[in-house]
C-alpha positions as CSV (number, residue, x, y, z in Angstrom):
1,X,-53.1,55.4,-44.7
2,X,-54.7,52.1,-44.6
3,X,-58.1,51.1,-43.0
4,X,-57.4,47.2,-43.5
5,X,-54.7,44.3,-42.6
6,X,-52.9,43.2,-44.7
7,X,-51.2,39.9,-45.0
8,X,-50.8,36.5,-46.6
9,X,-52.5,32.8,-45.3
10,X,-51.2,29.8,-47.2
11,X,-50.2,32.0,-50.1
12,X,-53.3,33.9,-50.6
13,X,-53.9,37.6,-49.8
14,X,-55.5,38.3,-47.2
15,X,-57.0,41.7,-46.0
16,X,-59.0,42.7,-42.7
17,X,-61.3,45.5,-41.6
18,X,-62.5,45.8,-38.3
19,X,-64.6,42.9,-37.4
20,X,-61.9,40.4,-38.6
21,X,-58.9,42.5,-37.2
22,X,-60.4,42.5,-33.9
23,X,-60.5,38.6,-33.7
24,X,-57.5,36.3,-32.7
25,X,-56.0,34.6,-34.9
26,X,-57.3,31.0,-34.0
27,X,-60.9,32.6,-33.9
28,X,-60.6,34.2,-37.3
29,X,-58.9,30.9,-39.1
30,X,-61.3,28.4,-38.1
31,X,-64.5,30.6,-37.8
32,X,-63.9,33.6,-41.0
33,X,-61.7,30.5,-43.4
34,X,-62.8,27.3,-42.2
35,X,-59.4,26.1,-41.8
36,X,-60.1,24.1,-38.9
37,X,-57.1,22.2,-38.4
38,X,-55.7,24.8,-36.1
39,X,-57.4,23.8,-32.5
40,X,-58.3,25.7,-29.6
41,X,-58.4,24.6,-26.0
42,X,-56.1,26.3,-23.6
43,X,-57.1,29.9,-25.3
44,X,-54.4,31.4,-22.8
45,X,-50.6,30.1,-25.1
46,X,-50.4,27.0,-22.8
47,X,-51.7,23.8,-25.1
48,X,-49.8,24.8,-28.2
49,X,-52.5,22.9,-30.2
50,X,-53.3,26.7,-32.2
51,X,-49.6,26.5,-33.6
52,X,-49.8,27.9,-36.8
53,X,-46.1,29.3,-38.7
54,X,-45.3,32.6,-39.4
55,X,-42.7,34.7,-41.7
56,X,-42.2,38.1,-41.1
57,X,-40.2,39.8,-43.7
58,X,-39.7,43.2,-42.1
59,X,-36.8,42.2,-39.6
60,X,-33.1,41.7,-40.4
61,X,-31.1,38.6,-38.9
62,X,-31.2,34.6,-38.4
63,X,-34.8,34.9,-36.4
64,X,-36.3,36.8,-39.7
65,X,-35.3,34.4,-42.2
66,X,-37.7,31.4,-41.4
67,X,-41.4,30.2,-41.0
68,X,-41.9,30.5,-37.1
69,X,-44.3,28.7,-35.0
70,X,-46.4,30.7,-32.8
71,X,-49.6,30.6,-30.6
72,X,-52.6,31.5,-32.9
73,X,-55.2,31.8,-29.8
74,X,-53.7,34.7,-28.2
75,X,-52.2,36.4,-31.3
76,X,-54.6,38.9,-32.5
77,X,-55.4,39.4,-36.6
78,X,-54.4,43.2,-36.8
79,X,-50.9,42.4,-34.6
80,X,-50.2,40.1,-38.1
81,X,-50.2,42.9,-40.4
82,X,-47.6,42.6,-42.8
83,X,-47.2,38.7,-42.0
84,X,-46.8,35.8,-44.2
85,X,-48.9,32.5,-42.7
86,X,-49.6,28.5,-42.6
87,X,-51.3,26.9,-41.0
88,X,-51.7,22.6,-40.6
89,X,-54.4,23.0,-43.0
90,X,-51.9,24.1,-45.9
91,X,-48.8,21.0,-45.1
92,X,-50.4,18.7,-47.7
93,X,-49.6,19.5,-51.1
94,X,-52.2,17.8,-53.2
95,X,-52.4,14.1,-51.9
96,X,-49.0,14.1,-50.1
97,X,-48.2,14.8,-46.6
98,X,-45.7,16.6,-45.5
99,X,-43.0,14.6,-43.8
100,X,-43.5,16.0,-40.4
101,X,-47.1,14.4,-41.2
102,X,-45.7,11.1,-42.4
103,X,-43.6,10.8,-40.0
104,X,-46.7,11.4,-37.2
105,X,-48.2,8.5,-38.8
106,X,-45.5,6.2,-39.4
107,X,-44.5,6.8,-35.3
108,X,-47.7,6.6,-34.0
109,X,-47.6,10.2,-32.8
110,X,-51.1,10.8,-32.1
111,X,-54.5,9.5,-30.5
112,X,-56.9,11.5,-29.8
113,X,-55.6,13.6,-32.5
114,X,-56.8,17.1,-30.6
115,X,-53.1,18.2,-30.2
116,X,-51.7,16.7,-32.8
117,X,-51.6,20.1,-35.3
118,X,-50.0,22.0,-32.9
119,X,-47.1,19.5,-32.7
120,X,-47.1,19.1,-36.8
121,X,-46.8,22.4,-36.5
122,X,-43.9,23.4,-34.5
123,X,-41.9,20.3,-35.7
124,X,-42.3,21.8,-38.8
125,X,-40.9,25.0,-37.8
126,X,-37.9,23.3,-36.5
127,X,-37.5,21.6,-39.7
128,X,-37.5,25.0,-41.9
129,X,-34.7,26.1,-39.2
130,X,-32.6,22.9,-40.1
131,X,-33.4,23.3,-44.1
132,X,-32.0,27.5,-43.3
133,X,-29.1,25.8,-41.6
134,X,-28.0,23.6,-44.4
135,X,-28.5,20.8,-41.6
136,X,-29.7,17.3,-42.1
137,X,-30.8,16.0,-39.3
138,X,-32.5,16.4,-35.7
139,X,-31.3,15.5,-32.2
140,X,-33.9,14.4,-29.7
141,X,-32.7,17.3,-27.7
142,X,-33.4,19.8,-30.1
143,X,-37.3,17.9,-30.6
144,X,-37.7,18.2,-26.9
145,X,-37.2,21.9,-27.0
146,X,-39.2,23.0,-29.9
147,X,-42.1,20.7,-28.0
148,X,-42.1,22.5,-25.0
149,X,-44.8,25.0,-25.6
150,X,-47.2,21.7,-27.0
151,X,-49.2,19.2,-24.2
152,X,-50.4,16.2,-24.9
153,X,-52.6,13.9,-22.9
154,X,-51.9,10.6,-24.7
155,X,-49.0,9.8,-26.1
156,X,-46.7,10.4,-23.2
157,X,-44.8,12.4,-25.9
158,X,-42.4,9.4,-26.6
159,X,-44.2,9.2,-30.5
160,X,-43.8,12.0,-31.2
161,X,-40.4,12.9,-29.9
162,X,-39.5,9.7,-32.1
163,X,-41.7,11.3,-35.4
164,X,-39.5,14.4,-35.3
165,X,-36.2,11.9,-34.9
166,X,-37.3,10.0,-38.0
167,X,-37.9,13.0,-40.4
168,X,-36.1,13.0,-43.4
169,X,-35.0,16.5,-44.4
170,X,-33.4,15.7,-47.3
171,X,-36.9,15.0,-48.9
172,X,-38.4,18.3,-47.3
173,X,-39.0,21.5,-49.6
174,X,-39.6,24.6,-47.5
175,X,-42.2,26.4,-46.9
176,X,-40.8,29.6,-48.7
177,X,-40.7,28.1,-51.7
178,X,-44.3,26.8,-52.0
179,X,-45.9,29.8,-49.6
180,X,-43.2,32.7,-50.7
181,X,-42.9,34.8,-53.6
182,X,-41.5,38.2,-55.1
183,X,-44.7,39.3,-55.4
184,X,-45.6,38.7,-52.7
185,X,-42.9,40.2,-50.7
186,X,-43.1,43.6,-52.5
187,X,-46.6,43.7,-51.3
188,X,-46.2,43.4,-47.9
189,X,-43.5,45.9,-47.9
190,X,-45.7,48.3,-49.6
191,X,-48.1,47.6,-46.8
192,X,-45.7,47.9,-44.4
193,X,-44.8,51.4,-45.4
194,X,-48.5,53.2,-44.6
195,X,-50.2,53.9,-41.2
196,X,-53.1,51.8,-40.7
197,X,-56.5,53.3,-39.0
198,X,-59.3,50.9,-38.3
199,X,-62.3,52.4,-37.0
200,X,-65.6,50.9,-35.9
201,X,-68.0,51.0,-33.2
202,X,-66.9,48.5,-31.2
203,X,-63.1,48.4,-32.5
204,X,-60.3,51.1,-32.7
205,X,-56.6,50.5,-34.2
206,X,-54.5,52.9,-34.7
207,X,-50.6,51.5,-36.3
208,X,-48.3,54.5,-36.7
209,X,-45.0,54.8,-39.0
210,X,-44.2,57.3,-36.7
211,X,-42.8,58.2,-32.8
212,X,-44.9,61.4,-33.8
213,X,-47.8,60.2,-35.1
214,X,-48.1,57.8,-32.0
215,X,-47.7,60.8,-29.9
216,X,-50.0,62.8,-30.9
217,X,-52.3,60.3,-31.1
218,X,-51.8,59.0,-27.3
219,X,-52.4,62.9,-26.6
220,X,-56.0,63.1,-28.1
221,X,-56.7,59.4,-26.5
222,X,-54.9,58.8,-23.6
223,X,-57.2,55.9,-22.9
224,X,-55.4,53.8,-25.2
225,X,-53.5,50.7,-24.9
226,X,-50.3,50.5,-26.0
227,X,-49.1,47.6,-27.8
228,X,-46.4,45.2,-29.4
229,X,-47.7,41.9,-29.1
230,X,-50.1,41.7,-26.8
231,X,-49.6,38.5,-26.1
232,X,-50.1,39.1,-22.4
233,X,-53.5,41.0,-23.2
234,X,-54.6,38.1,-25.5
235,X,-54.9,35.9,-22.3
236,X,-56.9,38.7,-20.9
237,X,-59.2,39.4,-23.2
238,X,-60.1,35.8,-23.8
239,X,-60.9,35.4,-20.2
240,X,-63.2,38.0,-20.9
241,X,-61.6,40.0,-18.1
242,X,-60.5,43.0,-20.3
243,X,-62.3,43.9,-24.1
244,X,-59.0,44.9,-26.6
245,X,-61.2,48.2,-28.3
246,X,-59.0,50.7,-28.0
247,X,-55.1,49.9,-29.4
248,X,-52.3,51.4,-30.7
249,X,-49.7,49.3,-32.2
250,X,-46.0,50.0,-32.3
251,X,-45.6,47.3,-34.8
252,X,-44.8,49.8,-38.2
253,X,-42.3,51.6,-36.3
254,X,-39.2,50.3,-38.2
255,X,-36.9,51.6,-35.3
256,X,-38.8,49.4,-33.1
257,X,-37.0,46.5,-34.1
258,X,-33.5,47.4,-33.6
259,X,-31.5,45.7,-31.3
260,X,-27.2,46.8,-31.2
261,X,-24.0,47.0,-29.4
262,X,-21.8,50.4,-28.8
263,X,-18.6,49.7,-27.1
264,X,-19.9,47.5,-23.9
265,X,-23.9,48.8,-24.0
266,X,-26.7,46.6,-25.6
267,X,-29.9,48.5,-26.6
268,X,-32.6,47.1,-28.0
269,X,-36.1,48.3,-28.8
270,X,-39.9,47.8,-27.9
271,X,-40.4,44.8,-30.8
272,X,-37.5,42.8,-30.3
273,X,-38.9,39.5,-29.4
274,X,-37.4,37.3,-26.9
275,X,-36.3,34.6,-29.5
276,X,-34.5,37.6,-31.1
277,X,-32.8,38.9,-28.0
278,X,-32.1,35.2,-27.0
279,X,-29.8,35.1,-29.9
280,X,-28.1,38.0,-29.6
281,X,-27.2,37.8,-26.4
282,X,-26.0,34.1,-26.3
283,X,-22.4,35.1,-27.1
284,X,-22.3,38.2,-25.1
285,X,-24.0,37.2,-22.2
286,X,-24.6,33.3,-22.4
287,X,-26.2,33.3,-18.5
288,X,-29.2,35.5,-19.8
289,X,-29.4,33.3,-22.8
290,X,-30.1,30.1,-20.9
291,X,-32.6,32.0,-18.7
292,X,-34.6,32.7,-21.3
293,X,-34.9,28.8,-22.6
294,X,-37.2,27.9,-19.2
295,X,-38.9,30.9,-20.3
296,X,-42.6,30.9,-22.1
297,X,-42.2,28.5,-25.1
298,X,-41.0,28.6,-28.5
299,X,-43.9,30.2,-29.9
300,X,-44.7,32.6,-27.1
301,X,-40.9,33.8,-27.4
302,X,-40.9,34.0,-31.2
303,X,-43.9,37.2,-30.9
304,X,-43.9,38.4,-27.8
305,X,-41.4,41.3,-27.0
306,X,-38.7,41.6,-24.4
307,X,-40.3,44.8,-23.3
308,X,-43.9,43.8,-23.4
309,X,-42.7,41.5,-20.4
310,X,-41.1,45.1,-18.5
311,X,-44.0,46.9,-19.0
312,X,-46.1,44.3,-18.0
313,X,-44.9,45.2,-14.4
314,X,-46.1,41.8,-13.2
315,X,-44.5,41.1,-9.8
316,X,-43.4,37.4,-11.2
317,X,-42.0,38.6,-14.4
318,X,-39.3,37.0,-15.9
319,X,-37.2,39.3,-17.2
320,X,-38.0,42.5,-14.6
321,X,-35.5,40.8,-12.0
322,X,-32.6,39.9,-14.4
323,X,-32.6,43.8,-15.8
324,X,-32.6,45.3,-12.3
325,X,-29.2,42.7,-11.6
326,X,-28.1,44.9,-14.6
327,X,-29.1,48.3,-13.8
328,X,-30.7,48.8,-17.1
329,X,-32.4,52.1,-18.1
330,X,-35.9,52.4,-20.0
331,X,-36.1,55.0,-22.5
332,X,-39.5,56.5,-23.1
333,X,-40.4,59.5,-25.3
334,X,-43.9,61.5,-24.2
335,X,-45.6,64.8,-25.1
336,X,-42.6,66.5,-23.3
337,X,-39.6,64.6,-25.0
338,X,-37.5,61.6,-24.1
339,X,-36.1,60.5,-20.9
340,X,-34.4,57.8,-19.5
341,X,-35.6,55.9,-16.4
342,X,-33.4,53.9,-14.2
343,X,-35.4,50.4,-13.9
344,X,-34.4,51.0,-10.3
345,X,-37.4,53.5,-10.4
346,X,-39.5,52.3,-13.2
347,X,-41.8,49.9,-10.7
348,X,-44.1,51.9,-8.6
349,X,-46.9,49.3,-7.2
350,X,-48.6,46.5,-8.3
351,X,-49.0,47.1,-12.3
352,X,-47.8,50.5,-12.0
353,X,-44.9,52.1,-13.7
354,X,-43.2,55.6,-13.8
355,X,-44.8,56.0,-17.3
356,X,-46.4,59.1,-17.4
357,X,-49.4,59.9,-19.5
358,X,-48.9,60.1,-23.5
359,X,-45.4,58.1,-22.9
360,X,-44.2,54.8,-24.7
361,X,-41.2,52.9,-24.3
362,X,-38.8,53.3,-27.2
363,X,-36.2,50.6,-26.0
364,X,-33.8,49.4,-22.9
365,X,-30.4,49.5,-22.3
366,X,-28.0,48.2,-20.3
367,X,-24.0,47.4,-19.9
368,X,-22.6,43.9,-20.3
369,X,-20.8,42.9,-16.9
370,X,-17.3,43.0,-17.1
371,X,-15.9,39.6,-17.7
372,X,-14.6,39.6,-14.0
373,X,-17.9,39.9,-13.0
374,X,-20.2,37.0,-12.1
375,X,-24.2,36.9,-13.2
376,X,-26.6,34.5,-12.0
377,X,-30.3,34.3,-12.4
378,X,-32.5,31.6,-11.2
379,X,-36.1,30.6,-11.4
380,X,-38.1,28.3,-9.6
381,X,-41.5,26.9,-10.9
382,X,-44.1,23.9,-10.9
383,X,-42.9,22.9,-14.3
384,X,-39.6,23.4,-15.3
385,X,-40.2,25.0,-19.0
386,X,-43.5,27.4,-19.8
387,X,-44.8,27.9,-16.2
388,X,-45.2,31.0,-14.4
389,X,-42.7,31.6,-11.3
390,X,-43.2,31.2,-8.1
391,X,-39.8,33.5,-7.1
392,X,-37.1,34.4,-9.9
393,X,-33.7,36.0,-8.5
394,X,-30.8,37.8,-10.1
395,X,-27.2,38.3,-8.6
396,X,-24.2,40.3,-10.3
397,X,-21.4,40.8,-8.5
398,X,-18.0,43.0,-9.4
399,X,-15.3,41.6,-7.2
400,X,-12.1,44.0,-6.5
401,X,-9.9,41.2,-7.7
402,X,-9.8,37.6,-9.0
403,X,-9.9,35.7,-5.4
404,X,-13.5,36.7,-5.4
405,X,-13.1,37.4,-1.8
406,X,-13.7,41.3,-1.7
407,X,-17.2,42.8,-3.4
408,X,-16.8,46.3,-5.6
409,X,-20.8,46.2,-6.2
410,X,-22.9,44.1,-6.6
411,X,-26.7,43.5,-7.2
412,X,-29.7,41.6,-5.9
413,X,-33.0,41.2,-7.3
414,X,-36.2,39.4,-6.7
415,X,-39.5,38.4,-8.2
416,X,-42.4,36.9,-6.3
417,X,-41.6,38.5,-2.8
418,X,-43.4,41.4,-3.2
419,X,-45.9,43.7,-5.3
420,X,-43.1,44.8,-7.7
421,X,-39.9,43.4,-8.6
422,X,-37.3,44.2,-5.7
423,X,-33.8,45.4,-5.8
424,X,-32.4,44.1,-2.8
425,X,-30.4,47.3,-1.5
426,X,-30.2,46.8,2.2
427,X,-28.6,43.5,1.9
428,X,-26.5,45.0,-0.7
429,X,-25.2,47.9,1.4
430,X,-24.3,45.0,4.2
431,X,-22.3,42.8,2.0
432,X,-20.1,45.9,0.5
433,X,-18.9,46.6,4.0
434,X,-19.3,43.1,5.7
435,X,-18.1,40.3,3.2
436,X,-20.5,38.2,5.7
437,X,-22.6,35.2,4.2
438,X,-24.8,34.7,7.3
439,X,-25.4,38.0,8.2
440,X,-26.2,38.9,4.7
441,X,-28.9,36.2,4.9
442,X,-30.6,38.3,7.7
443,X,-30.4,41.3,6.2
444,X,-31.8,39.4,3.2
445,X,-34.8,37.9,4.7
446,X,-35.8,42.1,6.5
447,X,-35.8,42.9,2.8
448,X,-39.6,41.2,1.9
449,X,-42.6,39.7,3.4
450,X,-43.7,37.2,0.8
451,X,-47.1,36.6,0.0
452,X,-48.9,32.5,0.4
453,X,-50.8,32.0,-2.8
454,X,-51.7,29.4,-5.4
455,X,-48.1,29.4,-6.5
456,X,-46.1,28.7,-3.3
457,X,-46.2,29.9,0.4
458,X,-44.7,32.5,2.2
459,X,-42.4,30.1,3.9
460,X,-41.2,28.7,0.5
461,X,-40.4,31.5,-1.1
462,X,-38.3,32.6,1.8
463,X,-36.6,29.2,1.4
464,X,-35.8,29.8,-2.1
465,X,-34.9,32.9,-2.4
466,X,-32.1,32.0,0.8
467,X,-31.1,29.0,-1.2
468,X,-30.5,30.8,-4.4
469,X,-28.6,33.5,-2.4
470,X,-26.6,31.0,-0.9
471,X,-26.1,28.8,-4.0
472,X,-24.5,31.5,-5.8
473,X,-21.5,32.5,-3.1
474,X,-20.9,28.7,-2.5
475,X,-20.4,28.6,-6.6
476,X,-17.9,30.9,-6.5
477,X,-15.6,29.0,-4.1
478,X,-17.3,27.9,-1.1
479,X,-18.1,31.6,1.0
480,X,-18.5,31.2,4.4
């Protein structure tokens, strides 16, 4: 068993006891190294300007295979364990830029220059994802996505959207090849093979290889938090509203990663990322695909995990409403075995799940709709790409036959109208037995008493959530 991270910065070994494990990344890089081209000012995965790249060897599949940008401010040290690194600080290799960084300069991509790392950064990753691809060349499409999880206050983005356009791959090398090696590999996958336990007074990390090692651990501290990415809990703790002392990471449990297809079920487990199951799913369920681009941004969705955001239980989740449409299950294992939880049940109150003491969540299944089904889920927000919701709502209906006049089952599901996620059951019962639009809008509106808050009023969200309802049934043909 280990008592230290272990991983690789710019090529160099890197390994961290307590003190430095603790810290987030951004903290540790510009505080511990003095690599100070990696910014902070958001500190909450908003700004992008902490972008630092990332290669983690341990996963199979297209997502594994590159240098990935992700937020370094909310990204603790120890949840890098096993990790391969670079930051801005690195690009240069001896007195030439990089030509994400000549082409910053050449377009006039920056100003003030505060964000300007951050967007070196994930242009960068989008370049090693065209170098993977055997591509040679960038849309202004595809720079306008990798951006989205980068502000800037100056440029009105124009510069720097042209910078990525004007990159010339053929005259990039990637980042494996200068930052990668054998070596290097075989010792991070020795790493990744032992339990780490980091123990000091103020700091407590516990990373099992094993379901039972976690277990018995939760057992003798129930007090624990559980982990994958903690992405949610770095916002948290840099607020200074929670102190991350007590953790137990799932992120050695090999199984963890898995994510398959059996006959018509998906199942995927606790450290699948979102970027990961975005993937997957875009040619078995393209609606849930394109949900997931609005979002979080690219480097939020290339670390943090799929279930983080379902046990997070926040009441404007993303995902929580799009799973209940689905009637997915939860599997979670605990000192008296497995079980399966119907997500129908999993949401108790505000922040509070049907996990009992000493469970985890091994992984979530659910069924792909049949293809005579239709799925929709819909999101409203201030900003269209990496805000929070004000309401999210997801509809699946099975229709008895192909006029789509007659409903089999169907399912309705809400985010924002309550203290939990809400199936919608009352107004689902009405519209089995009465195939009526307007009445099922008054069922629909008995179902939730919304909440006025920073985010949008009561009024509004009753709005939306009618006008999604309704937008969906006039899509299929026009419902009256």
């Amino acid at each position: 068993m280990r008592n230290k991270i272990v991983f690789y910065l710019n090529g160099q070994r890197k390994e961290a006891s307590a003190k430095e494990a603790s810290m987030m990344l951004a903290d540790y890089l510009r505080y511990e190294q003095g690599l100070t081209g990696t910014k902070i000012v958001c500190a909450e995965g908003d700004c992008g300007a902490c972008s630092v790249l990332r290669y983690f060897p341990h996963v199979d599949g297209k997502d594994a295979q590159n240098y990935l940008p992700i937020n370094s401010c909310i990204t603790l040290v120890a949840g890098l364990d096993g990790s391969s690194l670079v930051t801005v600080d690195a690009l240069k290799e001896k007195d030439e830029l990089h030509e994400t960084q000549k082409a910053m300069v050449e377009c006039h991509g920056s100003q003030c220059g505060f964000c300007t790392p951050g967007f070196v950064m994930t242009i960068t990753g989008l370049v090693e994802e065209k170098l993977a691809s055997k591509e040679t060349s960038i849309n202004e499409q595809e720079a306008k996505n990798c951006m989205t999880g980068n502000l800037c206050r100056c440029t009105g983005y124009k510069p720097i959207i042209d910078a990525a356009l004007n990159i010339d791959l053929t005259k990039c090398q990637g980042l494996k090849e200068r930052f990668y090696s054998e070596k290097q590999e075989v010792d991070l996958i020795k790493a990744f093979s032992e339990s780490v336990l980091i123990e000091s007074d103020d700091f407590f990390y516990f990373a099992p290889k094993t379901l039972k090692e976690a277990l018995n651990f939760l057992k003798d501290y129930p007090d624990t938090k559980i982990i994958a990415s903690a992405t949610d809990l770095g916002v948290v703790h840099n607020k200074r509203k929670i102190t991350l002392n007590r953790l137990l990471s799932l992120h050695l449990m090999q199984e963890m990663y898995q994510i398959e297809q059996k006959g018509n079920e998906i199942k995927f487990g606790a450290r699948v990322t979102h970027t990961e199951f975005r993937h997957f799913m875009k040619d078995k369920l393209p609606e849930f695909s394109n949900y997931l681009d609005i979002f979080a941004s690219p480097q939020i969705k290339n670390i943090a995990t799929v279930i983080g955001n379902i046990a997070n239980a926040s009441p404007i989740g993303d995902t929580p409403p799009a799973f209940l449409a689905l009637d997915a299950t939860v599997c979670v294992i605990g000192p008296k075995g497995e079980r399966e939880i119907p997500i129908t049940k999993f949401f108790l109150a505000y922040r509070k799940t049907a996990l009992e003491n000493g469970e985890l969540i091994t992984a979530v299944k659910f069924n792909i709709p049949q293809k005579s089904s239709s799925v929709r889920f819909y999101k409203n927000s201030n900003r269209k790409d990496l805000d929070i919701s004000a309401v999210n709502f997801a509809i699946r209906v099975d229709w008895k036959d192909d006029t789509k006049k007659e409903i089999k089952d169907i399912a309705l599901a809400a985010g924002g109208m309550a203290a939990i996620p809400l199936r919608l059951t009352k107004t689902e019962n009405y519209l089995k037995s009465h195939f009526d639009i307007e009445g099922a809008v008054k069922e629909l509106h008995s179902e939730f008493t919304p909440l006025s808050d920073v985010r949008a009023s009561s009024t509004y969200r009753r709005i939306l959530v009618e006008n999604f309802f309704r937008s969906f049934f006039n899509e299929m043909g026009g419902v009256q």
